[in-house]
C-alpha positions as CSV (number, residue, x, y, z in Angstrom):
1,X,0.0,0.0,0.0
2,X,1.2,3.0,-1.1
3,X,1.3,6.3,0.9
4,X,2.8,9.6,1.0
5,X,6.2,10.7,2.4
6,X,7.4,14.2,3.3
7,X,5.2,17.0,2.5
8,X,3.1,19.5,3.2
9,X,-0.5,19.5,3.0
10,X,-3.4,22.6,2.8
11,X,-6.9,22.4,1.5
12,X,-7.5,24.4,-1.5
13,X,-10.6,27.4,-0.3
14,X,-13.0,25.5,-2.7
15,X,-13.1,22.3,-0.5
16,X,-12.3,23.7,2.5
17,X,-14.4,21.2,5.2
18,X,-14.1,23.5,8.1
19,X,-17.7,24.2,7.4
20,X,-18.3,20.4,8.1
21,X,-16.7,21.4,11.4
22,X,-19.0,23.7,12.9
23,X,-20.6,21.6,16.6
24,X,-22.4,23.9,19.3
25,X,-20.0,21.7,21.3
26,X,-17.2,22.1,19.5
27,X,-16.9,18.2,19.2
28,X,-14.0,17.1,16.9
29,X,-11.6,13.5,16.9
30,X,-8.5,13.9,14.8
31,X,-6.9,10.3,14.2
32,X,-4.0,9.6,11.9
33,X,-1.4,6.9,11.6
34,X,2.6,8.9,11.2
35,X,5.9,8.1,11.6
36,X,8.1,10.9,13.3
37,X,11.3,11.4,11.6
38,X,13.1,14.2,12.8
39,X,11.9,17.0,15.3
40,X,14.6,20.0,14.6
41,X,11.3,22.8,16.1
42,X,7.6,22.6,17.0
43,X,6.1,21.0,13.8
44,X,1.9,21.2,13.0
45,X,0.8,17.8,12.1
46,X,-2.7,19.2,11.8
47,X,-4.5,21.6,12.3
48,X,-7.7,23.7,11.7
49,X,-9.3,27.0,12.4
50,X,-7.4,30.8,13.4
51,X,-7.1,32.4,17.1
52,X,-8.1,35.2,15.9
53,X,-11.0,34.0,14.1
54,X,-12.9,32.1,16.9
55,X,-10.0,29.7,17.7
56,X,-7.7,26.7,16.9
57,X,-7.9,22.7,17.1
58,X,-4.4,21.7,16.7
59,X,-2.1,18.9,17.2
60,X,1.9,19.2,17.0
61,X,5.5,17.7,17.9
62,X,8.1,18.9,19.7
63,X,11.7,18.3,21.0
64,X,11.4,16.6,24.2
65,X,14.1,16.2,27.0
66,X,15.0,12.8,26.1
67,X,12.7,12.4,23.0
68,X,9.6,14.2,21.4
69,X,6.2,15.6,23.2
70,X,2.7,15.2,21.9
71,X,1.2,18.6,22.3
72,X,-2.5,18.8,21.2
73,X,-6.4,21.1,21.6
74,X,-7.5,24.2,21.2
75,X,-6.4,28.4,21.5
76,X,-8.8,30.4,21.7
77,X,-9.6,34.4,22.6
78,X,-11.0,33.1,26.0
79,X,-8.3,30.7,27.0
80,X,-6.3,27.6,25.5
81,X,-6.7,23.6,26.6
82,X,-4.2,21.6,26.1
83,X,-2.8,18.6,26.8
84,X,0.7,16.9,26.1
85,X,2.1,13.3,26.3
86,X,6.1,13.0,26.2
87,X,7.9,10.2,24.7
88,X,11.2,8.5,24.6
89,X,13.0,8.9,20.9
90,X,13.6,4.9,20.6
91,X,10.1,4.5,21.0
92,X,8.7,6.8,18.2
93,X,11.3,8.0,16.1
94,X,11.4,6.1,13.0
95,X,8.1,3.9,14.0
96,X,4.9,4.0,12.6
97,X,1.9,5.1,15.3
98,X,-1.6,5.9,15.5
99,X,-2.6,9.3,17.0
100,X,-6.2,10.7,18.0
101,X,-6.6,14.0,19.1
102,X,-10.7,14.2,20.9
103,X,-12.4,16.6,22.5
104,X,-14.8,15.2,24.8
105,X,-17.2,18.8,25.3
106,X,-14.8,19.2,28.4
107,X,-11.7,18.6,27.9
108,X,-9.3,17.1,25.4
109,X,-8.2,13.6,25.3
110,X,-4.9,12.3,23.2
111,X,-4.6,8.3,22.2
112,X,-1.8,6.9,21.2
113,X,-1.7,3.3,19.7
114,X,-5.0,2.9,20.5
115,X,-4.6,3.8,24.2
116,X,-5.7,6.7,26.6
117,X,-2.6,8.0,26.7
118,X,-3.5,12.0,28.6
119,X,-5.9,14.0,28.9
120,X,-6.2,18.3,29.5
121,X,-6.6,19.3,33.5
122,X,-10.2,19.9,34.7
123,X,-11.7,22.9,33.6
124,X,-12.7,25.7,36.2
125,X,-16.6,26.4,36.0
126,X,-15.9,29.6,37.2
127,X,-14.0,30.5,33.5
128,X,-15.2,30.5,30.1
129,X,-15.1,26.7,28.4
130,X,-12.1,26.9,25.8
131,X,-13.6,25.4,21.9
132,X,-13.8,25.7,18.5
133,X,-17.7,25.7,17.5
134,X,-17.0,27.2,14.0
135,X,-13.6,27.2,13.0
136,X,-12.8,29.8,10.3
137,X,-9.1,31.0,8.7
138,X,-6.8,27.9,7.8
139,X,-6.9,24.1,7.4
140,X,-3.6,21.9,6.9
141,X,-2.1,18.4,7.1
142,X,1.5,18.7,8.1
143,X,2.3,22.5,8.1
144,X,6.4,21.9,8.1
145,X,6.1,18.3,9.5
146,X,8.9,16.0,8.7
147,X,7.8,12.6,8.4
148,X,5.3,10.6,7.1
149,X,1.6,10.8,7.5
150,X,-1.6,8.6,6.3
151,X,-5.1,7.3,6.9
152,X,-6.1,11.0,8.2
153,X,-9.7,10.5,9.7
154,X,-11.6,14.1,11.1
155,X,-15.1,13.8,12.6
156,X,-17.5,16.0,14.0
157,X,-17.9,14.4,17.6
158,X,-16.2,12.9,20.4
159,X,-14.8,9.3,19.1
160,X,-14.8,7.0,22.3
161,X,-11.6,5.1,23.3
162,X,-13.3,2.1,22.0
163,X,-14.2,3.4,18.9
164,X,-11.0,4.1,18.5
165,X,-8.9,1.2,19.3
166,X,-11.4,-0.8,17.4
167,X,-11.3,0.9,14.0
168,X,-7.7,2.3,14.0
169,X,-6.3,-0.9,12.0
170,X,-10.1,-1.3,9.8
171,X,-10.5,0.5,6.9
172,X,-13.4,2.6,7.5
173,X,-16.6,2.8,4.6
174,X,-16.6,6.3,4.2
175,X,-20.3,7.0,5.5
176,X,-19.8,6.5,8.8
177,X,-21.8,8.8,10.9
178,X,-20.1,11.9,11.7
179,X,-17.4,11.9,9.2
180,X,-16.2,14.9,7.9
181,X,-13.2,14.0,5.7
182,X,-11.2,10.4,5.1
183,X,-7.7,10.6,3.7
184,X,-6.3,6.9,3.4
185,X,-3.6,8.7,1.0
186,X,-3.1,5.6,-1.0
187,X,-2.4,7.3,-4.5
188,X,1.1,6.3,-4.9
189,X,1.5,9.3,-7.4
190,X,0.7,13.2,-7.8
191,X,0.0,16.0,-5.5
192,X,-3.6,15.2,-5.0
193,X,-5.4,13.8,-1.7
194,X,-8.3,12.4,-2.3
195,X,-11.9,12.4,0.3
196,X,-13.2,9.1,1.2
197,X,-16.1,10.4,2.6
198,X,-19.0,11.4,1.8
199,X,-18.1,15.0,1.7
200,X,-15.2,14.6,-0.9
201,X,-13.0,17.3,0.8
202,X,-10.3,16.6,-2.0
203,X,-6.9,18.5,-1.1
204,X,-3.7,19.5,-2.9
205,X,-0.5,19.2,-1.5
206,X,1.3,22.2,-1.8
207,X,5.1,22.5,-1.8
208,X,7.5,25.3,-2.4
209,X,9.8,25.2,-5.3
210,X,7.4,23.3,-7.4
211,X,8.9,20.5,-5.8
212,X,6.5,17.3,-5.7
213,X,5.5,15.4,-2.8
214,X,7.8,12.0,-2.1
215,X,5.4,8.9,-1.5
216,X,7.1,6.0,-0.2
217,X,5.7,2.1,-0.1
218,X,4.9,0.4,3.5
219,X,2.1,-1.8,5.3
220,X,0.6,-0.9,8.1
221,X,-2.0,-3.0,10.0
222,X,-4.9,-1.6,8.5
223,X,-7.4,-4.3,6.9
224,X,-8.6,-4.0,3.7
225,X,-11.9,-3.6,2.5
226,X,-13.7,-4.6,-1.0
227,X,-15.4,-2.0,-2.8
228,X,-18.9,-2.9,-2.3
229,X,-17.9,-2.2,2.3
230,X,-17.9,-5.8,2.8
231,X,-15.2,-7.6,5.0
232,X,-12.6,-5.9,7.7
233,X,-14.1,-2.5,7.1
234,X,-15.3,0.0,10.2
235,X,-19.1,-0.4,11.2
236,X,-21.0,2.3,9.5
């Protein structure tokens, strides 16, 4: 299965999905499967949205003391939650790993392999409740990220740990309830992504130079599914 290798990835303003974003509760689950190469600075594996237009859902990597740190939620005007998860370098630099970013309606939860890995602090009642309802400004896949990426998954509501662990390594069908864009990035060739879901949020990858994205060849342990949804795929 063929996926894509270093690049960087924005949404093109005529299938921008951050209007498929929009929750009263500001609901959102970002999962993706990467592979960490080098962390040189703070890098944006995803993000979504402006401070300064409402607020931001974001998810990045860091140096860490003895390794890299998992740094992902929301800044807004009336605060920012966030949570972080640090991890040793021989245990994800170089290795393939599933990340979910969710946001519960409370606080923000980050998975990793499948697993409840952190979560933000309680919030005080007595402050206004940091979230994104309707994210405006930018949308982007790896903003500067070097690494690879694939199987990017965004939803509009809070995927449950068992959700989660069961479907990371299922192809999903693409109508799944909730589902704003589906990016398996398995075209092996070009500088288009293309929107499994329902919603077909198709994205270009945009590099400087006219330089053209690098998409390497690897299996991860993601079932396949026929064409017609039948066998290892995701429950709809």
């Amino acid at each position: 299965q063929q996926q894509m290798g270093i690049a960087r990835v924005q949404a093109p303003k005529q299938t921008n999905p951050l209007s498929c974003l929009a929750s009263d509760a500001g609901l959102v689950t970002i999962e993706l499967w990467v592979r960490v190469e080098l962390v040189p600075e703070t890098m944006c594996v995803y993000s979504h949205g402006d401070v300064g237009k409402g607020g931001e859902v974001f998810l990045e990597v860091l140096p860490g003391a003895y390794g890299v740190v998992w740094k992902g939620g929301c800044r807004t005007p009336q605060g920012n939650m966030i949570t972080t998860l640090s991890l040793l370098g021989q245990d994800c630099i170089g290795v393939w790993a599933h990340v979910a970013l969710v946001f519960t309606g409370s606080r923000y939860c980050l998975y990793y392999n499948g697993q409840l890995a952190t979560q933000s602090p309680p919030h005080d009642p007595a402050k206004p409740l940091p979230m994104v309802r309707n994210p405006a400004g930018r949308w982007c896949i790896a903003r500067s990220f070097i690494g690879c990426l694939c199987d990017v998954r965004i939803w509009r509501l809070a995927r449950s740990g068992t959700d989660i662990h069961r479907d990371m390594s299922r192809v999903l069908l693409g109508k799944e309830v909730g589902l704003v864009a589906y990016y398996p990035m398995n075209e092996g060739a070009g500088n288009r992504l293309y929107d499994r879901s329902l919603n077909q949020n198709h994205i270009m990858i945009k590099m400087a130079a006219q330089a053209i994205p690098t998409w390497i060849e690897y299996t991860l342990p993601i079932a396949r599914t026929k064409a017609d949804g039948s066998g290892d795929a995701a429950e709809a």
